[in-house]
N, C-alpha and C positions, 0 to 999 in steps of 0.2 A: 699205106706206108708212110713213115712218120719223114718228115722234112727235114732240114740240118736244125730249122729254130727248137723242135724237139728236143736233137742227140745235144743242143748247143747245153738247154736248159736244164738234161739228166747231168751232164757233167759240171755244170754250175753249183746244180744242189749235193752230188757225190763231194764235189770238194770242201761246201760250208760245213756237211758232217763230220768230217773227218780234221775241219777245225774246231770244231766242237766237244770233242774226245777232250776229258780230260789228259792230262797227260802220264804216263805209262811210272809206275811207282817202281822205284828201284829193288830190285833184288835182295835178297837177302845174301851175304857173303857165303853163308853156310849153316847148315840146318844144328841147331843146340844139342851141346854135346848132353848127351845123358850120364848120369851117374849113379848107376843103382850098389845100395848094398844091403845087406842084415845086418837086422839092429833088434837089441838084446831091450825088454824091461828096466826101469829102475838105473841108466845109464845115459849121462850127460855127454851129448856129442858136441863139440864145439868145429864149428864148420864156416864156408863161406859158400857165395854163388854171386853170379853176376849173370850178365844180359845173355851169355854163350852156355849157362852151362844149367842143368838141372838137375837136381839130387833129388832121389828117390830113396825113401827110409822103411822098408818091409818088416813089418811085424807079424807074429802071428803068436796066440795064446789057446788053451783049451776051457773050451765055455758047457759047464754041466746044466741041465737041464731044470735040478733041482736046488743051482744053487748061484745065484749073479754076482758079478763082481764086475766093477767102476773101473773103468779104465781112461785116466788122465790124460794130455797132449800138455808140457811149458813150454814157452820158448818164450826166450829173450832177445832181442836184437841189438847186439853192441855197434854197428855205426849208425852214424846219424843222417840220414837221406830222408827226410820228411816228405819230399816231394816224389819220390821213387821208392814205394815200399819193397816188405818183400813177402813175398804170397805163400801162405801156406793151405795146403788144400789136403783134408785127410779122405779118404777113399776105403769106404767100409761095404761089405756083404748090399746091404739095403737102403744106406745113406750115405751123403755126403758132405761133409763139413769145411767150409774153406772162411780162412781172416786174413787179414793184413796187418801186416807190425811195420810202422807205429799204427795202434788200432784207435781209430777216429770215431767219438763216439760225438754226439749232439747235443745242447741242455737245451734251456731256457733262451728264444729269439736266436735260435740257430747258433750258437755258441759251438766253437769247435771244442775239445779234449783230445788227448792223443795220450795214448799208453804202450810202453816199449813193452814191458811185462804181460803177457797174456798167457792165460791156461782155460783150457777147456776141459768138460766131462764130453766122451764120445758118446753118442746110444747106441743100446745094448740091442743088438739082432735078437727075434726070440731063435730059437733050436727046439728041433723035435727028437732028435738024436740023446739018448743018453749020455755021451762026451761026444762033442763036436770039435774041429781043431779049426778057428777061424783067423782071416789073415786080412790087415788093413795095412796101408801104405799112407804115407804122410812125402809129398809131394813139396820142395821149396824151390820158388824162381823167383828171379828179379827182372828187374831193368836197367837197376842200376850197376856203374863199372864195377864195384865190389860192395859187398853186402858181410858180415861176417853173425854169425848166428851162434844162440846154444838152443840145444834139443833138447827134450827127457820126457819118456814116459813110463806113467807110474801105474801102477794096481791103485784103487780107490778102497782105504781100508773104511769098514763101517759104512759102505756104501748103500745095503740095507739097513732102516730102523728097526728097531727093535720095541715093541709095544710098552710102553711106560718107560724106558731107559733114554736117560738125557745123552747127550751128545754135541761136545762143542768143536766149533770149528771155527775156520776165518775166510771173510771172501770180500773182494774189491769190484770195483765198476769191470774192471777187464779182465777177474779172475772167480768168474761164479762158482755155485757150488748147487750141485742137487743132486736130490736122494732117493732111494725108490722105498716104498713101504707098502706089504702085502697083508690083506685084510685078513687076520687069522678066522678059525671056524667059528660058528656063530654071533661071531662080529656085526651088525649091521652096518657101525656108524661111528667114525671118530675123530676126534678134534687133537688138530696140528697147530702145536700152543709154539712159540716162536719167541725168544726174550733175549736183553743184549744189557749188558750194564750202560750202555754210552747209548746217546739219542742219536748222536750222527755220528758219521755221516749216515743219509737218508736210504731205504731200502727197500726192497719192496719180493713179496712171496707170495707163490705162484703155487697153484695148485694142478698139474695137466696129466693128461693121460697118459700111456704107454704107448708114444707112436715115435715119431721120428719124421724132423728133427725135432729137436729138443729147443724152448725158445729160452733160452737163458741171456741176453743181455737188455740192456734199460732201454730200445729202442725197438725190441720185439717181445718183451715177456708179455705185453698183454693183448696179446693176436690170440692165444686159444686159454679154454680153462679159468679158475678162478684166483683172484689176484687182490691183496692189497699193500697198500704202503704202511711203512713200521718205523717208529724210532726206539722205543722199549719192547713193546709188546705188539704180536702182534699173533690171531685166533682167527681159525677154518675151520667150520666142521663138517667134513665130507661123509656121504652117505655111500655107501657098497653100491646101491642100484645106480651111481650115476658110472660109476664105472665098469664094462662088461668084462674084461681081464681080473675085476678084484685086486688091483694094487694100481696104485698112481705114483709119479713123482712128485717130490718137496721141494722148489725151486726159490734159492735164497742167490736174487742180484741185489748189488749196490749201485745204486742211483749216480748219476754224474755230476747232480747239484742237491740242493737241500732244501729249496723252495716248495716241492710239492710234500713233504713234513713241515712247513712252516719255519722253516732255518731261513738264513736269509744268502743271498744271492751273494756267491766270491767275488772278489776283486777281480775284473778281469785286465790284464794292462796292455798297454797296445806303447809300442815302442814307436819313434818317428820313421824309423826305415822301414817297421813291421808291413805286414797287409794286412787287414782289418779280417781276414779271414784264416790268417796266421793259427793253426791250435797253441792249447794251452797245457804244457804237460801238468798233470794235476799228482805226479808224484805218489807217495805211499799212502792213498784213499782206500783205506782198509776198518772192517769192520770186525769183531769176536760177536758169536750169537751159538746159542743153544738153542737146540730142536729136540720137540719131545712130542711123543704120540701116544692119545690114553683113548680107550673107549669113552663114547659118553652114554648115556643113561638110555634102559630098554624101553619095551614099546609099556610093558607093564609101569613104568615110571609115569609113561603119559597119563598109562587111567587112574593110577593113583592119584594123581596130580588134579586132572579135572574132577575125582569125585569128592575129595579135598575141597575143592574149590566152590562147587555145587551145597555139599554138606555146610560149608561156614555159612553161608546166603540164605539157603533154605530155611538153617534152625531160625531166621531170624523170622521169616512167616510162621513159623510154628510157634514161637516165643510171643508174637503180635497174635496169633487165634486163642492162646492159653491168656495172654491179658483182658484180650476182648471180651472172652467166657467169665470170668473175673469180675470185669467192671458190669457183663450184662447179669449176673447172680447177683449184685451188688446193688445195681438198681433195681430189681425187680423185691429186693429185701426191704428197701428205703421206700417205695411206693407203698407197699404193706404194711410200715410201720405209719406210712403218712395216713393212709386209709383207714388202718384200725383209731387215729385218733380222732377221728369223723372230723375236722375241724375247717369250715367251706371259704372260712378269710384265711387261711393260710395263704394263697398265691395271691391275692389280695393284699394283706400285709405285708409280704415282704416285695409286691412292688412300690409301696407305698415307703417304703426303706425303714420300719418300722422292724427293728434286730431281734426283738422279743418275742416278736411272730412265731420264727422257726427256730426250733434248735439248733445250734453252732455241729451237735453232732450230729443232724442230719442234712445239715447242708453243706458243709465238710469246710467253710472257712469261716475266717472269724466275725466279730458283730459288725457291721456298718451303723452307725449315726448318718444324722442331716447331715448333707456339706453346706458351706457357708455360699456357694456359687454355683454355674452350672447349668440354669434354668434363666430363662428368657422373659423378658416382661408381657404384661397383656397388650402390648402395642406391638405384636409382630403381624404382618400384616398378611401371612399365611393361611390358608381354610383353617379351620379346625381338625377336621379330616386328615387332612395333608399333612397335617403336622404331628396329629396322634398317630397317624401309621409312619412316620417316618420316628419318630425319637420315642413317643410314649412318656412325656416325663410331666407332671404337676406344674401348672404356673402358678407357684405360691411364690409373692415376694418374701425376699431373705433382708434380714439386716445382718451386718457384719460382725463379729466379735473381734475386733484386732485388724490389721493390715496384714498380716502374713499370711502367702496365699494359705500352708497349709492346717491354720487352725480351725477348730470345729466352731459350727455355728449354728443360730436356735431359730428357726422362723417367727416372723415377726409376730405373723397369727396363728390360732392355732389350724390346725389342720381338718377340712372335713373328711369324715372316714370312707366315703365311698363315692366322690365325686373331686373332680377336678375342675379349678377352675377356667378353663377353658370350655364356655357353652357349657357348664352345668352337667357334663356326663357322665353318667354312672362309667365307672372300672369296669362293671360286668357286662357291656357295651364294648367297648374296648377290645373285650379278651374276645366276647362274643362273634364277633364280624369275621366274615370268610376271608383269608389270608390267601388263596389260591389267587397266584399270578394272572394277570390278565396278557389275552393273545397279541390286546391291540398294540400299535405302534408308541412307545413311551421314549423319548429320549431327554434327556439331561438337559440340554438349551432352553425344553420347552420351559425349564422353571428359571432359568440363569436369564434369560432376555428382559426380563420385566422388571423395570426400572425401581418399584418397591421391593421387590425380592432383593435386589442390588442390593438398596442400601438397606434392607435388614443385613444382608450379611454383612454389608461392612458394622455393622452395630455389633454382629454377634463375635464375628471373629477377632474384632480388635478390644473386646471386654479384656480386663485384668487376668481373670481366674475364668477357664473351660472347662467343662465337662465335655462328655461323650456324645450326650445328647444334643449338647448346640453343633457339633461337627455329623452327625447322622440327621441332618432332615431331610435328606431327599428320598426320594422313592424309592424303597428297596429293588422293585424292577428297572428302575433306568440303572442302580448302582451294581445292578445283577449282570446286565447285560454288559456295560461298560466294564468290568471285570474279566466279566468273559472272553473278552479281545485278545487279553491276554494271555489266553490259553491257545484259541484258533491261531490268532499270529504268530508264537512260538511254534506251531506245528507248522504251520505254514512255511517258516524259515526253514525251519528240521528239515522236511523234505527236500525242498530247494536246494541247500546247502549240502546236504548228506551226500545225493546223488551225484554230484560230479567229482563230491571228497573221494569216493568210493570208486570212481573210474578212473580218476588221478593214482589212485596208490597200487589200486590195481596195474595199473601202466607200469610205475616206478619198478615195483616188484619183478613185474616180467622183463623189465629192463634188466634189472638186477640180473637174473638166472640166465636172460641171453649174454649179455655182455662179460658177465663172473665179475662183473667191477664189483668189488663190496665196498670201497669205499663212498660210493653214492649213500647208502645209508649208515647211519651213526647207532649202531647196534652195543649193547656188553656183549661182545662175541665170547669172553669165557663164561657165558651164560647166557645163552643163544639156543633154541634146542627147534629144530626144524619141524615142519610139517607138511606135504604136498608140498605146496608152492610157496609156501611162508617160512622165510628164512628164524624169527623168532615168534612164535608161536608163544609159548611161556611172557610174555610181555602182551600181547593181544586175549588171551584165557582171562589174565587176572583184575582184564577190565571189566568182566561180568558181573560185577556188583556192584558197581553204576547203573547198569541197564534193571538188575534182577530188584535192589532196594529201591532204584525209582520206581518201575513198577510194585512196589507194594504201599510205597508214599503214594502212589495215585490211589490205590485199593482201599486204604486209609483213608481219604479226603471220599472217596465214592462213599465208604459208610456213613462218615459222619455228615453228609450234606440228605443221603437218604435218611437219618434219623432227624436231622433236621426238618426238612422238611417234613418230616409224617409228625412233628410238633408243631408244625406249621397248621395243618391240617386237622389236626384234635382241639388248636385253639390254646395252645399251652402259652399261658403268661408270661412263663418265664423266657421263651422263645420270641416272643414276639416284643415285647420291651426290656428285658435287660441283658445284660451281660455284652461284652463287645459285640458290633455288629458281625455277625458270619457272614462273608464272602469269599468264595468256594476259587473264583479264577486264577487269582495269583499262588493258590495252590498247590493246582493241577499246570501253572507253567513254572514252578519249579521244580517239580517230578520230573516234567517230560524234559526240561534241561537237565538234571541231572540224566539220566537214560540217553539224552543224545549226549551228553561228556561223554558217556562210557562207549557209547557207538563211534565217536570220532577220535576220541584217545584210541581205543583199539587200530582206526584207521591212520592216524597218526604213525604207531609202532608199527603198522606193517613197515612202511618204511621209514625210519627218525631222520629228515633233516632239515636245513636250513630254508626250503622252499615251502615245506608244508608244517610251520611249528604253530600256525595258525590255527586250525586244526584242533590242537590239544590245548590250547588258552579262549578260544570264542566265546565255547560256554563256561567259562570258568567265568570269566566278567557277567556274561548276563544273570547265573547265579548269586552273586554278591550282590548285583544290582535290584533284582529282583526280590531275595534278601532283607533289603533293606527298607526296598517301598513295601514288603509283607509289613517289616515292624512300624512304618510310619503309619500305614493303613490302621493301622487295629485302635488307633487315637484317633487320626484324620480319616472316616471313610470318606468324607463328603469332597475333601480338596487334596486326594491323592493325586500323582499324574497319570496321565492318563496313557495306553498302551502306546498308541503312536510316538508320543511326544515320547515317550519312557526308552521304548526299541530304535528310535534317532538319536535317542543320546548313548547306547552303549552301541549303534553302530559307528560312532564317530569315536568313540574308544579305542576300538577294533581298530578304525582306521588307521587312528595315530598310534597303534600294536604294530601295525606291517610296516607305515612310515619310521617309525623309529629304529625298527630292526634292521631295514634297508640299509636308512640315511644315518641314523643318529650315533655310530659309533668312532666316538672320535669328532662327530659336529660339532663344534662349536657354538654356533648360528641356531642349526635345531635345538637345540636344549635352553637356548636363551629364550627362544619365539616360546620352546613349550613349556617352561617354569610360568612365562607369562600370562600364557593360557588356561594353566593347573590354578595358577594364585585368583585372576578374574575369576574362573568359574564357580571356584571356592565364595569368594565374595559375591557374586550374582546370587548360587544358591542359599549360600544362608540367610542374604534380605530375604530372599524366596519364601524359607522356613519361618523366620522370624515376625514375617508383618501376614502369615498366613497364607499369602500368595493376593493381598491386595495391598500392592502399590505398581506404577507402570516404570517402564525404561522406554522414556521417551527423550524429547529435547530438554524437559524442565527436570530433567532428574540430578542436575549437580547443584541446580537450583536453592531444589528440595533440600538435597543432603545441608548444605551450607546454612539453611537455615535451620535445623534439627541441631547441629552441631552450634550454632548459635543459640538458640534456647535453652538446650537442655547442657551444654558444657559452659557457655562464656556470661549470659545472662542468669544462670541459675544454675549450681549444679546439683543434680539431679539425677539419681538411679536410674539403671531400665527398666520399663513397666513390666517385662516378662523375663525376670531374675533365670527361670530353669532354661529357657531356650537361649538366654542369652550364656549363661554357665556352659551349653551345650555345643553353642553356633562359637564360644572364642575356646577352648580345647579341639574343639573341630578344625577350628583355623589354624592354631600353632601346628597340630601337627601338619598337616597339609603344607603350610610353608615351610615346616622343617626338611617334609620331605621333599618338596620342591629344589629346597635351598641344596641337598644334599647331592639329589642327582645333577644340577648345575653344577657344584664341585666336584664330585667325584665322578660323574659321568659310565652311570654304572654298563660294560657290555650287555647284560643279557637285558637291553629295554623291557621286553615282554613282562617278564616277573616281576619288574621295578611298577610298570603299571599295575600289576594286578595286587602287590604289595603293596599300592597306594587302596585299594579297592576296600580291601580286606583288613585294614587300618581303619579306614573310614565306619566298615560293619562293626569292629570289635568297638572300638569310638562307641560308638549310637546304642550297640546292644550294653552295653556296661552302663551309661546310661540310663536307658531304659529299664534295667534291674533295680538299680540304685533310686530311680524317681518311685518304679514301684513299692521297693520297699517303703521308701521313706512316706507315701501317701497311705500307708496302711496297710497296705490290701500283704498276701502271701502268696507264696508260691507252696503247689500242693506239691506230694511225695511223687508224682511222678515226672514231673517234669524239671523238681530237684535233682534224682536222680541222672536224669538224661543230660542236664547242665553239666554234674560231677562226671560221668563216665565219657560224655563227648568230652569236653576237655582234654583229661587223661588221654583218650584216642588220639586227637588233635597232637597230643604233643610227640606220640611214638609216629605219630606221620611223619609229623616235619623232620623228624631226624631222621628217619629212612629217604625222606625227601631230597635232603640237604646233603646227602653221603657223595652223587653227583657220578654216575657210573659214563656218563658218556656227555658230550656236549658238542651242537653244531658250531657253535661261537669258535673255535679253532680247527687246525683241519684234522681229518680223519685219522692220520698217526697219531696228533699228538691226543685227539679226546679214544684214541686205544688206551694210552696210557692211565686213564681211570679207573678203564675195566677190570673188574674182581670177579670171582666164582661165585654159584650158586650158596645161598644161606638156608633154604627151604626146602626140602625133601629135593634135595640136587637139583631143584627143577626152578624156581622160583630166587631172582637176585630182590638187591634189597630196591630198588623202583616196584617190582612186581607186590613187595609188601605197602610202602607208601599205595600205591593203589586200591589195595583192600583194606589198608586203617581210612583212609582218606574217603572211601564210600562207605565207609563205617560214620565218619565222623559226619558228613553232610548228611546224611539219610537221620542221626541223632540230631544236628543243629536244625534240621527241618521239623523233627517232633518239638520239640524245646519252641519254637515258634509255633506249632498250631496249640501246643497247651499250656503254655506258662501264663495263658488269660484263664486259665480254666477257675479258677475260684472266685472269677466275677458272672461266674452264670447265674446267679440266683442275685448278683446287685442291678438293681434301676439304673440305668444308664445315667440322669443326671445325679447320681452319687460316684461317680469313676471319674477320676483326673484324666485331664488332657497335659501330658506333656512330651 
C-alpha cells in the first residue's frame, strides 16, 4: 500500500501536466455561412466573400464521348489584401484544382510576382457514356474582412488541334493555355511546331499526357512529359507509342522572368517601408503564339534516307575498284611495252637522272636534267652501305651555274655509267641486294648519338640548296617503325577516348527521355527525326562517311604499301632509290582519324551541347595536324617530329579548346596570355623549320640571335641563305599574328572554331606553298591528282556554306539557338549540317588523295634530283 510520499508525488506530477497543456484555443463564434447557387457558362459574376461566408458556384455542361471541349475558370480579384488571398478551389468528377488570387508565382533567387488576373483550363474527365451530363463546383473563401471578386466561365473554342491548321492564341505567367491533339489513323508520329513574332517575354511548351491534373504554370510544368523553353520558335516531335490514349496535350505557359531565354533579369525595387519579400505585380506579361501540328516523315522515309546514304559512300568504293582496274591494265600495258624494247639500262638510266633513257610517254612526266645541288661530298663520314640504302644517290661533285637555287647545272666530271662513286659500286649491286626488313632491333638514336654523324648533319642540313636525298639517309626500318607510332598511338587514343565519349552521351540521352528536358541538347528540332532512343537520328546517319571513306583511305594506303613492298622484293630500282620516300604510317593515322571524326561527331549529335562540343573538334585538330607533318614529311623524311612529341603538341591544342571555351568568353587576361602563346609558338616553330631543327633554346640563345642580327643586318646586309623557307616561315608568321591580333580584338565566342580556323589556315598556308615551290622546281602534277585538287576544292567550298548556315549553337541558351532552326532540305530527312557532313567527308577523303598522289610523277626521278623545300 502506497504511503502519503506516493499520493503526495502523483498529485505533484497531475498538476505539472496540466500546466503544461497548452492553452485551450477560442472557439469559433459561428460555423461559415454557405452560399450555394447556379451559375450559367459564358456569365461574369461579380461577387464578394469574407472570413464568415462561402460561396459555392454549381456548374454543370453535357460531355459527348466523341467529341471534347475546354472548359475555362477567370477570375479577377478587385480588392487588394496581398497578405489575405482569396481561395478558389474547383471541384470536378476526378480532379481537383484550387489557386489563390493574388497568384504568387517565384523567379530567379526566390523573387516573388503576384497576379490579380488568373484563368485556368480545367481537365477533361474521360466518359464512357455516349452523352454524359457532368457537374463541377468552383468553391471561393477568404480570411479576409471583405474580398470582392469577378467570376466567368467559358467553353474553350478550338480546344482540339486540328492536323496542319494553325491556330493563334495569347497566354500569360497566370493565364495558360493548352490544348489536346488526337493522333489521327495511320499517324505514327508528329511534330508541335510552336512560333511567336516577339522573343519575350520567355515561354516555355510542354508536351504531357491525358491524366489529370494538368501541370500548366512556370513552377510545375516540368514535373511530367516533355518540355522546352521558346522565344520564336519552338519544335517536339512526339511519337503515338509514347502515348497509350493516342492524343496528348499542347501546354503553352509564360515564364515569370526572361533569364532562362537569355533576356535579362527585371528591375526588381524594394521601397524603404517595403519587405524584401514584398511580391511584385508584373502587370500585363502576355504573349501572342501560334500552334500547328503536321505529321512528320514515315518509316519508308527512313530507309530511303539511309539507302541514300549508303549508295552516295559506296559508289565511291566502286569508283576507287574501276580506277584501280584502270591504272592496273595500265601498268601491266607499260611493262610490255618496256619489255618488248628489250633494253637492260633503262632502270639504270634513269636512276642515274639521265631523261633520255625512258620515254616521257612511258614514264608519264616530264624530262629531269642534273640539278646543281643535292648530293653530299666524299667526306661524309657514313658506311657506304648505310648510305646507298638510305638515299641511293651518286657522289658526283657539282659545280654551280649561277647562285639561284633554282637553275640547272652540269657536273663538273663527266659521269661513270655504271658506278658510283662512292667505293666503286656497280648500280646492279645496288638494285641487286635483298631489301627485306630485318627482325632485329633498329632504332633512330642508334645513328643520331655519334658525334660524326652529328656533325655530318649539321654539314648537310644547313647546305644552301637540298635535295631529297640529303634528308632521307636513315634507315628505311628505323624510319618505318618510327612512322608507325603514329598509327598504334592514334588507335590507342581512339579507343581510350571513344569509350567513355560513348558512355557519356549515352547517359545524356537517357537523361534526355527521363527527364523530357530537351533543352539539355541543342538539336534543329524542325529537323529532328527520331529513332529508338535517339531523339535525332538524321544528324547521327549522315556522319557515316567519315567512318565508310576512312575506311577505304586505309584500304588505299593497305594496297599501295602491299605493292610497294612486293617492289621491294623483285628489287625494283625505281622503288628502292627514287621517288619520295614511302612511309605508309602517317597514312593509316589519318584514315583512322578521319573514321574516329565520324564515330565521335555521331556521338557528339547524339546529344549537341556545351559540355561535350569536344567531341566533335578533337580530331578535327589532330587531322590538320597530322596533315601537315604528311606534307612536311614527303621533303623531310629524315627530321620530321616525331609521334610523341607530334600527339603532345595537338593535346595541348585540345587543351587550350576546353580552356578557352570555359574561361575565354569575354576574358580579357585569357586572350592576352594566349595571343602570346600563339605568336611564341609561331616563332619557336619557324626557327624550328628554318635551321632544320639544328639550333638549341638554351641560356645562349638571345646571345645568338643578337649576333646574327648583328652580322647579317648591321655589319653587312645580307639576304637569307634559304630564300623559299624563309618566303614560307614570314607569310606563315603574318598570318598567324593577324590572327592572333584579331582574336585579341574581337575576342571571337565560339573559341573552338577560332582555333581550328587558325589550324586550317596554317595547312592551306604550307599546301599552296608546297604547290607553288613544286611547280616552280619543274616537276608536275599528273591528271589525277589535278583532278582531285579541282573537285575537293569545289566540295570544300559547298561545305562550308552548308557549314556556315548555323542551325543551332550551344554559345546561347537553348531558346534562343531554336531560333536558328529551319526544316529539312534533303528528302525531308536531312538539314543543311547533315549535308556539310557528307561534302565535308567528301572533301577530306579527296584532300587525303591529293596528299598521297601529287608526288606521284617523281616515281621514276632519283631522289637527289627532287628539291627539298
Amino acid at each position: 500500500m502506497a504511503g502519503p510520499g506516493a499520493a503526495a508525488l502523483a498529485r505533484a506530477l497531475l498538476a505539472w501536466a496540466l500546466l503544461a497543456l497548452p492553452p485551450a484555443l477560442p472557439q469559433p463564434r459561428g460555423s461559415p455561412t454557405v452560399k450555394a447557387k447556379e451559375a450559367r457558362f459564358n456569365t461574369t459574376y461579380t461577387d464578394w466573400v469574407d472570413a464568415s461566408l462561402l460561396n459555392i458556384y454549381a456548374f454543370n455542361h453535357s460531355v459527348q464521348r466523341n467529341r471534347t471541349e475546354g472548359v475555362r475558370v477567370s477570375v479577377n480579384v478587385l480588392s487588394d489584401h496581398k497578405d489575405l488571398p482569396v481561395l478558389f478551389v474547383v471541384r470536378q468528377k476526378e480532379a481537383v484544382v484550387s489557386f489563390q488570387v493574388p497568384l504568387i508565382l517565384r523567379g530567379l533567387y526566390q523573387r516573388k510576382y503576384a497576379y490579380q488576373e488568373v484563368s485556368r483550363t480545367l481537365c477533361q474527365p474521360r466518359t464512357k457514356a455516349e452523352v454524359e451530363t457532368q457537374h463541377f463546383y468552383v468553391d471561393v473563401s477568404t480570411l479576409s474582412l471583405n474580398a470582392s471578386y469577378q467570376l466567368r466561365v467559358t467553353h474553350v473554342e478550338n480546344f482540339v488541334l486540328r492536323t496542319n491548321e494553325r491556330f493563334s492564341f495569347n497566354a500569360t505567367a497566370a493565364q495558360p493555355q493548352y490544348f489536346k491533339y488526337e493522333f489521327p489513323k495511320g499517324v505514327d508520329s508528329v511534330i508541335v511546331k510552336v512560333t511567336s513574332a516577339m522573343a519575350f517575354p520567355c515561354s516555355v511548351i510542354s508536351i504531357q499526357d491525358i491524366l489529370c491534373p494538368v501541370y500548366d504554370l512556370d513552377n510545375n510544368v516540368a514535373f511530367i512529359g516533355m518540355y522546352q523553353t521558346m522565344t520564336k520558335k519552338a519544335a517536339i516531335t512526339v511519337q503515338k507509342k509514347d502515348f497509350p490514349s493516342n492524343s496528348f496535350y499542347v501546354v503553352v505557359v509564360v515564364k515569370t522572368e526572361d533569364e532562362a531565354c537569355g533576356g535579362p533579369l527585371p528591375y526588381y525595387p524594394l521601397s524603404r517601408d517595403a519587405s524584401p519579400d514584398e511580391p511584385v505585380d508584373q502587370h500585363n506579361r502576355q504573349k501572342m503564339l501560334e500552334v500547328m501540328v503536321s505529321p512528320t516523315i514515315t518509316s519508308e522515309a527512313y530507309v530511303r534516307s539511309m539507302l541514300f546514304c549508303l549508295a552516295i559512300f559506296l559508289s565511291f568504293y566502286i569508283l576507287t575498284l574501276l580506277i584501280s582496274c584502270w591504272e592496273s591494265c595500265r601498268q601491266q600495258k607499260r611493262k610490255g611495252l618496256l619489255a618488248a624494247m628489250d633494253s637492260p639500262s633503262l632502270d639504270t638510266a634513269s636512276l642515274l637522272g639521265h631523261a633520255r633513257s625512258i620515254p616521257t610517254s612511258f614514264l608519264g612526266h616530264a624530262t629531269y636534267k642534273s640539278y646543281g645541288y643535292g648530293s653530299f661530298g666524299n667526306g661524309s663520314s657514313s658506311s657506304a652501305e648505310g648510305t646507298m640504302d638510305s638515299m641511293g644517290s651518286a657522289e658526283v661533285p657539282y659545280s654551280y651555274v649561277g647562285q639561284e637555287q633554282f637553275k640547272r647545272r652540269t657536273p663538273s666530271a663527266p659521269m661513270r655509267p655504271l658506278s658510283i662513286a662512292m667505293g666503286e659500286r656497280s648500280l646492279e649491286n645496288v638494285a641487286g641486294r635483298p631489301r627485306v626488313d630485318s627482325l632485329s632491333s633498329v632504332e633512330e638514336d642508334d645513328y643520331d648519338t655519334l658525334a660524326d654523324i652529328d656533325y655530318d648533319k649539321n654539314v648537310i642540313r644547313t647546305k644552301q640548296y637540298l635535295c631529297v636525298a640529303d634528308l632521307a639517309r636513315k634507315d628505311k626500318r628505323v624510319l618505318r617503325k618510327k612512322y608507325q607510332i603514329y598509327f598504334w598511338n592514334i588507335a590507342t587514343i581512339a579507343v581510350f577516348y571513344a569509350l567513355p565519349v560513348v558512355q557519356l552521351v549515352i547517359t545524356y540521352q537517357t537523361v534526355v527521355n527521363v527527364t523530357g528536358n530537351q533543352d539539355i541538347c541543342y538539336y534543329n528540332f524542325l529537323c529532328a527525326h527520331p529513332l529508338g532512343n535517339l531523339s535525332a537520328f538524321n544528324n547521327i546517319l549522315s556522319n557515316l562517311g567519315y567512318v565508310l571513306l576512312g575506311l577505304l583511305f586505309l584500304l588505299i594506303i593497305l594496297q599501295r604499301e602491299i605493292n610497294y613492298n612486293r617492289a621491294l622484293m623483285r628489287n625494283d630500282a625505281h622503288a628502292l632509290e627514287c621517288g619520295i620516300p614511302k612511309h605508309f604510317g602517317l597514312f593509316y593515322a589519318m584514315g583512322t582519324a578521319l573514321m574516329m571524326e565520324g564515330l565521335l561527331s555521331a556521338c557528339y549529335h547524339v546529344c549537341p551541347n556545351y559540355t561535350n562540343f569536344q567531341f566533335d573538334t578533337s580530331f578535327m585538330y589532330m587531322i590538320a595536324g597530322l596533315c601537315m607533318l604528311k606534307l612536311y614529311q614527303k621533303r623531310h623524311p629524315d627530321i620530321n617530329a616525331s609521334a610523341y612529341s607530334a600527339y603532345a603538341c595537338l593535346a595541348l591544342v585540345i587543351f587550350f579548346s576546353v580552356i578557352g571555351v570555359v574561361f575565354g568568353k569575354g576574358n580579357t587576361a585569357f586572350w592576352i596570355v594566349f595571343s602570346i602563346i600563339h605568336i611564341v609558338a609561331t616563332l619557336l616553330l619557324s626557327t624550328q623549320l628554318y635551321y632544320m631543327g639544328r639550333w638549341k633554346l638554351d641560356s645562349g640563345i638571345l646571345r645568338r640571335i643578337l649576333h646574327v642580327l648583328y652580322t647579317d643586318c648591321v655589319r653587312q646586309c645580307s639576304g637569307p641563305m634559304y630564300v623559299d623557307r624563309m618566303v614560307l616561315l614570314v607569310m606563315g608568321n603574318i598570318v598567324n599574328w593577324s590572327l592572333a591580333a584579331y582574336g585579341l580584338i574581337v575576342r571571337p565566342n565560339d573559341f573552338a572554331s577560332y582555333l581550328l580556323a587558325i589550324g586550317i589556315c596554317n595547312l592551306l598556308l604550307y599546301f599552296a606553298f608546297y604547290i607553288i615551290m613544286k611547280l616552280r622546281s619543274g616537276e608536275r602534277i599528273k591528271l589525277i591528282p589535278l583532278l582531285c585538287i579541282i573537285s575537293t576544292s569545289v566540295v570544300w567550298g559547298f561545305a562550308l556554306f552548308f557549314f556556315f548556315q548555323g542551325l543551332s549553337t550551344w554559345q546561347k541558351t537553348p531558346a534562343e539557338s531554336r531560333e536558328h532552326n529551319r526544316d529539312c532540305i534533303l528528302l525531308d530527312f536531312f538539314d543543311d549540317h547533315d549535308i556539310w557532313h557528307f561534302l565535308s567527308s567528301i572533301a577530306m577523303f579527296g584532300s587525303f588523295l591529293v596528299l598521297l598522289t601529287l608526288d606521284d610523277d617523281l616515281d621514276c626521278v632519283q631522289r637527289d634530283k627532287i628539291y627539298v623545300f
